[in-house]
C-alpha positions in Angstrom: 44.3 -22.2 17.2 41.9 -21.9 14.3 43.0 -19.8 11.2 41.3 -16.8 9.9 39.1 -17.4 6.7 41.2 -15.7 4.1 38.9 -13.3 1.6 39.2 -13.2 -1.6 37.6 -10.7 -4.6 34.8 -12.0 -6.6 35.3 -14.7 -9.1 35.4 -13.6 -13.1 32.3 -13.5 -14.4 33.2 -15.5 -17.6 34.8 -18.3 -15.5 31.4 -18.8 -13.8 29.0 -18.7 -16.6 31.1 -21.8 -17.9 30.7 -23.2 -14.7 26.8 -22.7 -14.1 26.2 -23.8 -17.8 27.4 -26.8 -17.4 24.2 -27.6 -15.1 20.9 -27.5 -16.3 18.7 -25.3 -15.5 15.1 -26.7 -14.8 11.6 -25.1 -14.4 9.8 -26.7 -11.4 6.3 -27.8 -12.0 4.2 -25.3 -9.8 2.8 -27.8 -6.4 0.2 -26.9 -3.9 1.2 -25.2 -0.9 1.7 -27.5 2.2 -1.0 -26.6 4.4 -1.2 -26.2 8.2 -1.9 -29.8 9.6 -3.1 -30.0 13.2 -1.1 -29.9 16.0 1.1 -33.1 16.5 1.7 -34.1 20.3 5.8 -32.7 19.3 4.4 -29.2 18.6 3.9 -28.6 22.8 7.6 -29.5 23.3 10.4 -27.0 24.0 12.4 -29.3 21.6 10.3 -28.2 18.5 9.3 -24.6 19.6 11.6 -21.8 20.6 8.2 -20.2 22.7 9.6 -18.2 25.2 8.9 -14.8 23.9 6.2 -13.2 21.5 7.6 -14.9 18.5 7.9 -18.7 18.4 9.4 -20.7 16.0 10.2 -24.2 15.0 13.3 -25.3 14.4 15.1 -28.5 13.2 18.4 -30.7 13.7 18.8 -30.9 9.9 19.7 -27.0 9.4 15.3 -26.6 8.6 13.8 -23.9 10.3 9.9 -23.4 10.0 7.9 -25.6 8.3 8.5 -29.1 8.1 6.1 -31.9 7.2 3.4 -29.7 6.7 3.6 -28.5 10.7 3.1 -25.0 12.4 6.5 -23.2 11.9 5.4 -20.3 14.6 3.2 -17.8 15.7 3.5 -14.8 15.8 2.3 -12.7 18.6 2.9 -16.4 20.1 0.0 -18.2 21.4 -2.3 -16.0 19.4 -2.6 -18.8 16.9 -2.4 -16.9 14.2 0.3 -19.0 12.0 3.0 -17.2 10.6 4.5 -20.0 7.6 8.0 -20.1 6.7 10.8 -22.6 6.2 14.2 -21.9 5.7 17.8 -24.1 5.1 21.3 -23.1 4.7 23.3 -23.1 1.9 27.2 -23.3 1.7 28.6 -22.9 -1.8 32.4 -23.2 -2.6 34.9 -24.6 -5.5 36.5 -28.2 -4.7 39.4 -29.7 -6.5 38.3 -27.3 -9.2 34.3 -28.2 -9.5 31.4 -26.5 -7.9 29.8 -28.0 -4.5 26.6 -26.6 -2.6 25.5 -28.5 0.3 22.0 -27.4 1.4 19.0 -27.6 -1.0 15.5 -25.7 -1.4 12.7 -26.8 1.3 10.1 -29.3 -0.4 12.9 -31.0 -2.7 15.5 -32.3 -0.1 18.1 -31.7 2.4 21.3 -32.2 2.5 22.5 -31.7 6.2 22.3 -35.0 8.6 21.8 -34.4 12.8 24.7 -35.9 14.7 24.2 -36.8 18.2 20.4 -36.2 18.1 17.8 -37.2 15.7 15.8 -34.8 12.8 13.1 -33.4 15.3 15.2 -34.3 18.7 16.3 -30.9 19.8 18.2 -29.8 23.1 16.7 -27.3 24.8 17.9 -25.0 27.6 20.4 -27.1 29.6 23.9 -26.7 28.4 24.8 -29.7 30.2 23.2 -31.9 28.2 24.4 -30.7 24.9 26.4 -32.8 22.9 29.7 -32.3 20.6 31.2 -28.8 21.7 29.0 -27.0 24.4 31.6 -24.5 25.0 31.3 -22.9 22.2 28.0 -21.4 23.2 28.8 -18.3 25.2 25.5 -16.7 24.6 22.1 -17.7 26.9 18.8 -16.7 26.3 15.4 -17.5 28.1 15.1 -20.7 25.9 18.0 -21.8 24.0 18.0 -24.9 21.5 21.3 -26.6 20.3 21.6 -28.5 17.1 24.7 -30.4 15.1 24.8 -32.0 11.7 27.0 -32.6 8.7 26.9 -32.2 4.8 27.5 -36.2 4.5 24.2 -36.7 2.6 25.2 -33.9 0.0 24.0 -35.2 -3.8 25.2 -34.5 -6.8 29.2 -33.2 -6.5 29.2 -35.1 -3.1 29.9 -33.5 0.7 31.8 -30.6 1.0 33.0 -32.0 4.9 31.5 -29.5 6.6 30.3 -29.5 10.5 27.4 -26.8 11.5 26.6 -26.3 14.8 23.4 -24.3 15.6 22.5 -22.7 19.1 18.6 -20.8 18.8 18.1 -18.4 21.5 14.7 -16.2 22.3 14.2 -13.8 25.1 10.8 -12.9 27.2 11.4 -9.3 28.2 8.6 -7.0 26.2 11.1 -5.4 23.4 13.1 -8.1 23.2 11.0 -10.8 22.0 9.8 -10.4 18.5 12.6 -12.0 17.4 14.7 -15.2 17.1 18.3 -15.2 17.1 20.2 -18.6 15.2 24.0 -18.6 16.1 25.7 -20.7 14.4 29.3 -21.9 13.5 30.5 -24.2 10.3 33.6 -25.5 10.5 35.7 -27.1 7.3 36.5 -30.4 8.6 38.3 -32.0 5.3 41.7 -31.2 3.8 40.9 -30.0 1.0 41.3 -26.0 0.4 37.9 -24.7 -0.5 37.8 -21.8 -2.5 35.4 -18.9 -3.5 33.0 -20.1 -0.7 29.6 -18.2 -0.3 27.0 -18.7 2.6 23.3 -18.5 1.8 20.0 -18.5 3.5 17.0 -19.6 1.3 13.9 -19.1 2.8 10.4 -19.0 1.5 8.2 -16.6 4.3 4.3 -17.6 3.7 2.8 -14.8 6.2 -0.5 -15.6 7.9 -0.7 -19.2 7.2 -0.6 -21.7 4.8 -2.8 -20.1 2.5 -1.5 -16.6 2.3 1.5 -17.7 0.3 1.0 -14.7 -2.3 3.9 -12.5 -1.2 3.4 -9.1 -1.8 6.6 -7.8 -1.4 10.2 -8.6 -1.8 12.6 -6.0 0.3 15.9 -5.5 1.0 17.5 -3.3 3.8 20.6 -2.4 3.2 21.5 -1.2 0.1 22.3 2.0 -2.2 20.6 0.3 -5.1 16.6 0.7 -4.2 13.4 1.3 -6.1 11.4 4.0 -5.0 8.3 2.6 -6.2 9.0 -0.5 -3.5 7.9 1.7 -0.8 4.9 0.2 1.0 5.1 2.9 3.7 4.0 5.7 1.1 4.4 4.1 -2.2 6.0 6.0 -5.1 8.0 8.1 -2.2 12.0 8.1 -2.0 13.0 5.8 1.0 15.7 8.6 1.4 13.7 10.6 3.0 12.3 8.9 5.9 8.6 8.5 5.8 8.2 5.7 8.4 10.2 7.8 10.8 13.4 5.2 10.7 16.5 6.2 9.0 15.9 4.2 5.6 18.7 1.4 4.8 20.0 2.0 7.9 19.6 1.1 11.4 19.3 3.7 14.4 22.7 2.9 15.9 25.7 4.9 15.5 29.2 3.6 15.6 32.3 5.1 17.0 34.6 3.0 17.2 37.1 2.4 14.0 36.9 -1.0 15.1 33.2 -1.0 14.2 33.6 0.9 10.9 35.9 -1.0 9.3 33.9 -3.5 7.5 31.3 -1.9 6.7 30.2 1.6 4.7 29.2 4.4 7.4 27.4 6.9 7.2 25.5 10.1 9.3 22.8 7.6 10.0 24.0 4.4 11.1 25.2 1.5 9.5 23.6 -0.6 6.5 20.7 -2.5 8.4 21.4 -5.4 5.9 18.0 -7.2 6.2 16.3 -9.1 3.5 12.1 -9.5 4.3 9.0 -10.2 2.5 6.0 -8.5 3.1 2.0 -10.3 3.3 -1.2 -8.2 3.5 -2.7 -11.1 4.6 -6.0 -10.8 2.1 -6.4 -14.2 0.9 -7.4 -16.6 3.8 -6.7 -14.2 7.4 -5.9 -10.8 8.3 -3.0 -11.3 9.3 -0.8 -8.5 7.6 2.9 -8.6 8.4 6.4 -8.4 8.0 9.2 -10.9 8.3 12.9 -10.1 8.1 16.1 -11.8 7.8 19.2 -9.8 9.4 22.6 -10.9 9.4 25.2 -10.8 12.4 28.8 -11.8 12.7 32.1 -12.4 11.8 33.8 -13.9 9.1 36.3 -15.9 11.1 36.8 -17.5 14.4 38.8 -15.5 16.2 36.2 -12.7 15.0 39.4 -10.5 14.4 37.8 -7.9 12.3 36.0 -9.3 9.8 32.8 -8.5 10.0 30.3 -9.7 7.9 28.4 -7.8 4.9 25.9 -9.2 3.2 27.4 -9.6 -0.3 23.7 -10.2 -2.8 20.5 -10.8 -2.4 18.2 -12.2 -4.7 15.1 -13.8 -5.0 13.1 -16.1 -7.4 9.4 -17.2 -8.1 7.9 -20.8 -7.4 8.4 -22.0 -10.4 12.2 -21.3 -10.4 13.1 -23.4 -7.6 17.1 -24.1 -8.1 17.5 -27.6 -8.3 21.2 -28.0 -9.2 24.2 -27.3 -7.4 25.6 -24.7 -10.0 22.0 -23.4 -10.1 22.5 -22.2 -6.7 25.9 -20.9 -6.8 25.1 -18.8 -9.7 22.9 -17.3 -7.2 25.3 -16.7 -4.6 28.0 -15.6 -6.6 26.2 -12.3 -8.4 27.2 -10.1 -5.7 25.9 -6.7 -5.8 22.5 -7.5 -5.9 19.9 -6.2 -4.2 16.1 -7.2 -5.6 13.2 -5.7 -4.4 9.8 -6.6 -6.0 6.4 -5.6 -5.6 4.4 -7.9 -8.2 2.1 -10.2 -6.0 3.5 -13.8 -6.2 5.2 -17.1 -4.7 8.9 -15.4 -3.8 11.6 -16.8 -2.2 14.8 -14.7 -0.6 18.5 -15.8 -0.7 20.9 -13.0 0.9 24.3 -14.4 0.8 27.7 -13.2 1.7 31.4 -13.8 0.8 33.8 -14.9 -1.0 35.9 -16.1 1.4 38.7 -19.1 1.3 38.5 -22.4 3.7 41.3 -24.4 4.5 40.6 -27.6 7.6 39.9 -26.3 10.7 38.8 -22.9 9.8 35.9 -21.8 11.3 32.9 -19.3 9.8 30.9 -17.9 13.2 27.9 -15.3 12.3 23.9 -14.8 14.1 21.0 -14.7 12.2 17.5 -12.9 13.5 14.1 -13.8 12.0 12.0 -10.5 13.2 8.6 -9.7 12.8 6.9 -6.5 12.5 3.2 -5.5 12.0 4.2 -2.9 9.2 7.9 -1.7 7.9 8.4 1.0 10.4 7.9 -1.8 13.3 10.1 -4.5 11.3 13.1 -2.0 11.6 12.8 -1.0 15.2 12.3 -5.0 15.9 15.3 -4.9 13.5 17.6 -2.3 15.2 17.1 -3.4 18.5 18.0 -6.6 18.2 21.4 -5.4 16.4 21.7 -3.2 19.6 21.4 -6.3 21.8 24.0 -8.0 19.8 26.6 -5.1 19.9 25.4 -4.9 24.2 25.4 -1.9 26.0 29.0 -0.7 24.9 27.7 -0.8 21.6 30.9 -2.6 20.0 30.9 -6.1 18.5 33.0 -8.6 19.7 33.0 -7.5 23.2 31.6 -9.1 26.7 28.8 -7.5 27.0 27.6 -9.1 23.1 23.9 -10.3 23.7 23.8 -9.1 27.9 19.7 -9.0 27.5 17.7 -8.2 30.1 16.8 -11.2 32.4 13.6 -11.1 33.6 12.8 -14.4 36.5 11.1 -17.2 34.9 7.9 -17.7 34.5 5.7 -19.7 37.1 3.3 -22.4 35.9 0.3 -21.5 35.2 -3.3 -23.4 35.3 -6.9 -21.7 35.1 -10.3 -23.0 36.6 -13.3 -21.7 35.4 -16.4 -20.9 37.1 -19.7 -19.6 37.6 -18.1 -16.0 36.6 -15.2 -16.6 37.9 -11.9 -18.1 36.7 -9.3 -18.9 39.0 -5.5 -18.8 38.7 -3.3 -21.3 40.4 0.6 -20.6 39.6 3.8 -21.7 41.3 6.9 -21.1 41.3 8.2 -24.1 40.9 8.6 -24.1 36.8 11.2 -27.0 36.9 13.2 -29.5 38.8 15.4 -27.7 40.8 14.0 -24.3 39.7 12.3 -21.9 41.5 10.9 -18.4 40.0 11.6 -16.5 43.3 14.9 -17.6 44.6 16.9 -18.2 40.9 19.8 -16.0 40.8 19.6 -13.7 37.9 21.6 -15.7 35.3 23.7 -12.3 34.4 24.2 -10.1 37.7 24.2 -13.7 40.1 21.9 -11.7 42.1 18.2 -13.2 43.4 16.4 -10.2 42.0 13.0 -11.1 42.2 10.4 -8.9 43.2 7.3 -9.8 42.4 4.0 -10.9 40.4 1.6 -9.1 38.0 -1.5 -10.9 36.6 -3.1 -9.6 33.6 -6.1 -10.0 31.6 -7.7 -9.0 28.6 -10.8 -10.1 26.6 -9.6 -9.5 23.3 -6.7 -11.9 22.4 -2.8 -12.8 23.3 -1.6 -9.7 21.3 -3.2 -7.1 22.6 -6.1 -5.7 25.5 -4.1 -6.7 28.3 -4.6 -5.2 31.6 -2.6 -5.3 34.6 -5.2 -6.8 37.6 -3.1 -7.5 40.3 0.4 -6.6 42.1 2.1 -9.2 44.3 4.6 -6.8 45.7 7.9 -8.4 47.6 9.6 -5.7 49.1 8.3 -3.4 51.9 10.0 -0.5 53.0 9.1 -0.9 56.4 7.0 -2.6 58.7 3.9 0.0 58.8 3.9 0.0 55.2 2.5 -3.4 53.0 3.0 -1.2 49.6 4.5 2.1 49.0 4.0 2.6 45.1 5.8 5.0 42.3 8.9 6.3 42.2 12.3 4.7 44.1 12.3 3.8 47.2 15.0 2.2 49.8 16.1 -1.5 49.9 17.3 -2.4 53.3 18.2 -5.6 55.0 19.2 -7.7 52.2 22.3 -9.6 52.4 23.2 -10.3 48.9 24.2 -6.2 48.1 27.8 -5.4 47.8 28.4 -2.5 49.7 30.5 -0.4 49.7 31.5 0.3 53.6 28.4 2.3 54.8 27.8 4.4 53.1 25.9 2.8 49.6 22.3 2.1 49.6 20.5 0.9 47.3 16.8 2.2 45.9 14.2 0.0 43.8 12.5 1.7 41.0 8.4 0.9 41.2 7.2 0.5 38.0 6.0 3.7 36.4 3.5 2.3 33.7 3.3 2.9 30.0 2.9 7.0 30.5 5.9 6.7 32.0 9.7 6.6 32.1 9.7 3.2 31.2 7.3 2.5 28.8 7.5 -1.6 28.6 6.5 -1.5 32.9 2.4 -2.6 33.3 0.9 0.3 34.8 -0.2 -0.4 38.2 -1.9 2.9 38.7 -5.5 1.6 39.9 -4.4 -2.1 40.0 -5.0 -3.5 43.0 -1.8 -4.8 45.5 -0.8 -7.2 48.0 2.2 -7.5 49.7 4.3 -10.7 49.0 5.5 -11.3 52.2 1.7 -11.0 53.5 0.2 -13.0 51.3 -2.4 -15.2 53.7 -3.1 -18.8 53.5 -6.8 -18.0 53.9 -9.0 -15.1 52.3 -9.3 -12.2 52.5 -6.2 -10.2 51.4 -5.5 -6.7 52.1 -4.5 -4.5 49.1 -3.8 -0.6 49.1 -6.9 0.1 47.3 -9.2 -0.9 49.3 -11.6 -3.7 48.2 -10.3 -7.1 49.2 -8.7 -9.7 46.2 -9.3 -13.0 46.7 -5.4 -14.3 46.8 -4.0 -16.7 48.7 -1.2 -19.4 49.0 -2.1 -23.3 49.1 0.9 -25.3 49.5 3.4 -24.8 47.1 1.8 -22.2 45.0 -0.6 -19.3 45.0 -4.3 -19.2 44.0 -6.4 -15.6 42.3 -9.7 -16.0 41.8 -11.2 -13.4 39.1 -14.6 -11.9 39.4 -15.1 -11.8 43.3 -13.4 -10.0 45.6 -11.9 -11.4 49.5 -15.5 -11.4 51.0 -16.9 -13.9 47.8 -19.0 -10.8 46.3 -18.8 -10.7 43.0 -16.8 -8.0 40.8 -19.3 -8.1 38.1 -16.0 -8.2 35.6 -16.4 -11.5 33.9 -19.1 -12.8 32.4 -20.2 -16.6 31.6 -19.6 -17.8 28.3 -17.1 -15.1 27.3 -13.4 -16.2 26.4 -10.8 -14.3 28.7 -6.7 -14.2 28.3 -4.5 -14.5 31.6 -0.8 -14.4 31.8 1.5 -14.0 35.0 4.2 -12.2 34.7 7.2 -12.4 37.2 9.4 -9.1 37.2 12.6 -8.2 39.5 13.7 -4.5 40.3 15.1 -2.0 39.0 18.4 -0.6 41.2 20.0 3.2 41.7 23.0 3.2 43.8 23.4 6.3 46.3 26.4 6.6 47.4 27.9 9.1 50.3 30.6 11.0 48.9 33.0 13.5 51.0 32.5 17.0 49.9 35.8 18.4 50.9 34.6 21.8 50.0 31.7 21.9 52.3 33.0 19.5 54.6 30.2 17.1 54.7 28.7 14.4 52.9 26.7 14.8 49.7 24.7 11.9 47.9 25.8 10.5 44.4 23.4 8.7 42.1 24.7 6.2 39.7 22.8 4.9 36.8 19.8 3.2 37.2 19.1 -0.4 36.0 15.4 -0.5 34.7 13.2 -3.4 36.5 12.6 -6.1 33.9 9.2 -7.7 33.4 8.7 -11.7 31.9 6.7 -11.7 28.4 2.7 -12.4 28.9 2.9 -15.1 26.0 5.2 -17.8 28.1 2.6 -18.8 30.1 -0.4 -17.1 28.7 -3.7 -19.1 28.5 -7.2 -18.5 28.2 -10.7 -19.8 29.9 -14.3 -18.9 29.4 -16.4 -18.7 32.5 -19.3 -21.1 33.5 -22.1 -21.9 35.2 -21.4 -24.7 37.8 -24.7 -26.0 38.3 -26.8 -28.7 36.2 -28.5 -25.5 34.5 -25.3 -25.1 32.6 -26.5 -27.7 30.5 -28.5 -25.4 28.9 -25.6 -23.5 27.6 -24.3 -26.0 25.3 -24.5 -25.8 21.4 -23.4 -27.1 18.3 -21.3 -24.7 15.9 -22.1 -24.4 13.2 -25.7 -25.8 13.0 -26.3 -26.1 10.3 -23.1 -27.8 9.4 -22.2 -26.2 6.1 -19.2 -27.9 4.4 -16.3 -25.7 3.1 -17.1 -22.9 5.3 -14.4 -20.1 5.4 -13.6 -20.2 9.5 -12.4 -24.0 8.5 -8.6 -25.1 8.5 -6.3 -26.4 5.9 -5.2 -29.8 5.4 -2.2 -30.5 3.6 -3.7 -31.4 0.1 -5.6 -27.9 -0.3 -8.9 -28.8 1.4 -10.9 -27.9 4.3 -10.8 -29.7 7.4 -14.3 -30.7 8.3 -15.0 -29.3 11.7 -17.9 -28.9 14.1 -17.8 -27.7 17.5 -20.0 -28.7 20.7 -19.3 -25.5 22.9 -20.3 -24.8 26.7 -19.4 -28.2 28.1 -19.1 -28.7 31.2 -15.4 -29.8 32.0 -15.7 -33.2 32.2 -18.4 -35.5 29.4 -19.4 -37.8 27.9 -20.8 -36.9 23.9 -23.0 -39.6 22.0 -23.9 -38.8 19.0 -27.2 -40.7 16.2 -28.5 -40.4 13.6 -31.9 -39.6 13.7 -33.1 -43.3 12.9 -31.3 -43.8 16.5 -27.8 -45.5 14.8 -24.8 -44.4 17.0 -22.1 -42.6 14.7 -19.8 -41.8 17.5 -18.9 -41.0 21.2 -16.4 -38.1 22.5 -14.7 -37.7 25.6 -14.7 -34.0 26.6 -12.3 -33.2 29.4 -11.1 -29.6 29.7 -10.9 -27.3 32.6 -10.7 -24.2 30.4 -11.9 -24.3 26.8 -15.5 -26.3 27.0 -15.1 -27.1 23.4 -14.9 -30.5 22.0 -14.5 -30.5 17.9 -16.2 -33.4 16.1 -14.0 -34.0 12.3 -17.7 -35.1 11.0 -16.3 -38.7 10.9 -17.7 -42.3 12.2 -16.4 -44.4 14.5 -14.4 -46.4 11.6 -13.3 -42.8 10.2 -15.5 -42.5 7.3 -16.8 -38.7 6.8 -20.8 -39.2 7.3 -23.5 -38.1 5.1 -25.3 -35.2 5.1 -28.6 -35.5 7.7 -30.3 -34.5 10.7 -28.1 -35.7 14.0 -28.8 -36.2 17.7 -26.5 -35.7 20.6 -26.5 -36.9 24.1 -24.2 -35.0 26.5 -24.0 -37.0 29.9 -21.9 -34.9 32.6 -20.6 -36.2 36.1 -22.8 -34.1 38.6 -24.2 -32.2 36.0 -27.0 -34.3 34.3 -28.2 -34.9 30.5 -28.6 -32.8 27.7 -30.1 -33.6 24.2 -30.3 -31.7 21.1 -30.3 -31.9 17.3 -28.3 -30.9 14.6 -27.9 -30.6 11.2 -24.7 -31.6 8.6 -24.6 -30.7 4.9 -21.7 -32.2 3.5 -19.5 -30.7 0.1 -22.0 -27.9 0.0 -20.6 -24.2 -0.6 -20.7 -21.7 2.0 -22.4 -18.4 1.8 
């Protein structure tokens, strides 16, 4: 049975400034920001990326989340390609045999924690089976879930602390549910030595927008009685008492009943401290990409949880140049508990909340969750904030209970593919995500039931974030056999096996999506979007849909196939146009259930109906399998649609990326292609410099880094290019590069 941490009152403060000045304290020369590098072939992979829901994230088997090596450490919406920079480690400070130890160290100087099992950047993704050391300690599931292990074997200076941390990252798909990512993790004191005054700390540095917005504009804490008003980026110079984003300031929206619940924590009318640390970005110096990014801690102090709840204990932050570097460095960080730092002077910040002191003897375990939410502006970043504290107290709204973490499970995504055309793009998805998996026939991994109902495709021609528009409803369930799609409102389920009922007399009645306007604002509104019964769907065009118009929707084989822009007779919709970029996701959703039930009226003598609660139908997030196409021209004519971007060439143009030493990459683009080429490209004297090989179904862009075949950057000129396309023909144009000069 594993002990309860024992907690102990704060250290003297005399005892400890003897202890930190015995190591020195050093000023770190100022370094370039590590910039975003491109993509490595590791970034696609589950086992880098939690990228299940609207944020992704990368995370490490060394206790590193975000960047690492100069990668992408997330997106956020996800796959909108707008980079959100961050890296983060753990820090666990105590007192051993009487001298201070900290095993974790500041990104960009070193790292402390070593992967056991499973190398640095091998992560375990999704199935439990397969993960090593203690599986069972991971009660929890998400949509995507990662496991990692390491130790503090590799600490420096005072030497390992013999710790083991376990980390299990979980993200969900369901819209309000998945601008966040949850770490749950464990560290256990595996040596025999009694470690006292222990702290926990999480230093993270959060560069919002990418690697060049790493001016932080704002350092904020959550939480805490000891604010600024002039901190308020809401309506600066305002009191955060009062409210003005419309979310009950330093504390979340969730009220607690239970003396359980308010025990560990100060309570009050509102809610309980939100305790979140987050750093604000306006995003003005390379994108616009404004944003917040929070830190909120979850947990218990002690394994059994008992009731020790954790409270953040201090949180501080410090400037680039202040990087601590030693281990008393750090602890004199963790150990000034009580406060709270919020700054609002435009600089390189990092942010440390910590809590304890708590005691350590072998075997004692330390068990807490940490979410990294996002939120466009403050008042978003708290409801992002609060409702992922309501998903971790569950529906009881309780901690430490069952139904801890019971998020709605929408089915899995199906794979998704796009084919463009002359404008058209068609959609090919099936169901069959995985070995062994299937989106229509998976049990629901919370209820055991199958649950799934059914298929929306969206589009949108602004971007992954936002513009999207529901297109077309594949409906499962009919409600009789007259009747391919009866929408709105509830509506019987009959014939299906899998309900428990109760004698004869409970029936059960699916809830058809009402839309945004409606009860349930997360549903797609399916008001004018054309439907097609699952059960119906043909294996040759046309469909029939309630509107009206045919779709052109189908099943070939094992999956299904949409094609955008004409309708079941070929006509075209006059929707898409060539040459425009479009965004298509399909979503898989399962139905909502209200459970009438016959109840004996014994004053009346007969029967009288009884509705129970109603579970709300849950819908998949459009950014699992989200991708997006531009339409072309099939014929040889489409040849005369490509061009080179920029042309001219002009080096060290704004629209450029990053490399990791602080310049541009140099980039041109050949755009229009037809899916499958071949590019040659001469000087004008007639010297080949270098061939591409274009193959893309979707994009029909091919970069060109400006280099030669042997990788030297070329000189500035007049260029010729050769496009030969399979079935297509030739094209031949001209184009102009000036290298190293400034853009206007």
């Amino acid at each position: 049975m594993l002990r309860s941490l024992r907690r102990v009152g704060p250290i003297p403060r005399l005892v400890i400034a003897g202890l930190v000045a015995v190591g020195a304290v050093m000023l770190l020369t100022a370094a370039v920001k590590k910039g975003v590098r491109p993509p490595s072939s590791m970034d696609a992979s589950a086992f880098d990326y939690l990228d299940v829901g609207n944020f992704w994230m990368k995370i490490w088997n060394q206790q590193y989340v975000g960047d690492r090596q100069g990668d992408k450490s997330g997106e956020w919406p996800g796959g909108s390609g707008v980079t959100y920079v961050y890296i983060g480690n753990l820090w666990f400070g105590c007192i051993k045999d009487g001298r201070i130890h900290v095993s974790g160290d500041f990104p960009y100087l070193a790292n402390e924690w070593v992967p056991i099992g499973v190398t640095e950047t091998e992560l375990l993704a999704s199935d439990k089976a397969n993960w090593s050391q203690r599986p069972s300690k991971v009660n929890t599931t998400g949509d995507l879930d990662t496991y990692a292990i390491c130790d503090d074997s590799d600490a420096q200076e005072n030497g390992p602390v013999d710790l083991l941390c376990e980390v299990h990252g979980i993200c969900w798909s369901a819209p309000g549910h998945d601008d966040w990512v949850v770490l749950e993790c464990w560290i256990e004191s595996t040596g025999a030595t009694k470690l006292e005054d222990c702290y926990i700390s999480l230093a993270y540095d959060l560069d919002i927008g990418g690697s060049l917005d790493y001016i932080d504009d704002l350092v904020g804490y959550d939480g805490n009685d000891n604010y600024d008003i002039d901190t308020n980026p809401t309506k600066p110079g305002e009191d955060w008492r009062s409210g003005p984003d419309g979310i009950p300031d330093e504390n979340d929206a969730v009220n607690f009943t239970s003396s359980k619940a308010s025990k560990p924590l100060d309570m009050n009318d509102e809610g309980w401290k939100r305790m979140m640390a987050y750093m604000y970005d306006e995003g003005g110096e390379a994108r616009d990409t404004p944003g917040y990014c929070g830190l909120r801690v979850m947990g218990w102090m002690a394994e059994p949880a008992e009731d020790n709840l954790i409270e953040v204990s201090s949180q501080h932050s410090w400037d680039i140049m202040n990087d601590p570097d030693t281990d008393a460095y750090k602890y004199g960080y963790m150990i000034d508990v009580g406060t709270f730092e919020e700054i609002n002077t435009a600089y390189d910040w990092r942010i440390d909340p910590c809590f304890g002191p708590f005691e350590m003897e072998k075997d004692d375990v330390v068990h807490w969750w940490t979410g990294i939410v996002m939120g466009g502006d403050l008042n978003g970043l708290r409801k992002n904030a609060d409702a992922l504290y309501a998903d971790f107290l569950g529906p009881d709204g309780l901690p430490d209970t069952l139904d801890d973490w019971q998020v709605v499970a929408p089915p899995a995504s199906p794979r998704l593919i796009a084919v463009r055309g002359d404008n058209t793009v068609t959609l090919r998805w099936n169901p069959n995500y995985a070995a062994g998996k299937n989106t229509e026939t998976d049990p629901d991994p919370r209820s055991g039931i199958r649950d799934f109902d059914g298929y929306v495709v969206f589009r949108s021609n602004v971007g992954f974030d936002s513009g999207w528009e529901a297109i077309l409803w594949v409906d499962k369930k009919t409600t009789s056999d007259k009747a391919s799609v009866v929408p709105w409102g509830w509506r019987t389920k009959r014939g299906t096996s899998q309900w428990i009922s109760q004698g004869g007399a409970t029936y059960l009645h699916e809830r058809i999506p009402t839309g945004p306007t409606g009860e349930h604002p997360t549903d797609p509104d399916l008001t004018d979007t054309p439907a097609v019964a699952y059960e119906r769907v043909p294996r040759s065009f046309p469909a029939p849909t309630r509107q009206g118009p045919t779709v052109r929707l189908r099943r070939v084989g094992s999956y299904y196939e949409f094609v955008d822009g004409v309708d079941g007779a070929g006509t075209s919709t006059g929707v898409l146009n060539n040459g425009t970029r479009y965004y298509y996701a399909v979503v898989a959703y399962d139905f909502g259930t209200r459970k009438i039930i016959k109840k004996w009226n014994n004053n009346t003598k007969t029967f009288e109906d009884w509705m129970s609660e109603a579970d709300a139908a849950t819908q998949g997030g459009k950014n699992v399998n989200g991708l997006s196409v531009i339409p072309l021209p099939t014929t040889a004519n489409a040849l005369d649609r490509i061009r080179v971007v920029p042309n001219p060439y002009v080096g060290s143009a704004d629209w450029e990326e990053w490399t990791g030493s602080g310049a541009r990459l140099d980039r041109l683009y050949f755009m229009n292609l037809p899916p499958k080429c071949t590019i040659r490209i001469y000087t004008i004297a007639g010297d080949l410099v270098r061939t591409l090989e274009h193959h893309d179904v979707a994009y029909g862009a091919e970069p060109w880094d400006l280099t030669g075949e042997a990788g030297v950057l070329v000189a500035s000129g007049i260029y010729v290019y050769h496009v030969d396309a399979p079935d297509y023909g030739e094209k031949i144009g001209k184009f102009a590069v000036l290298i190293g000069a400034q853009s206007q």
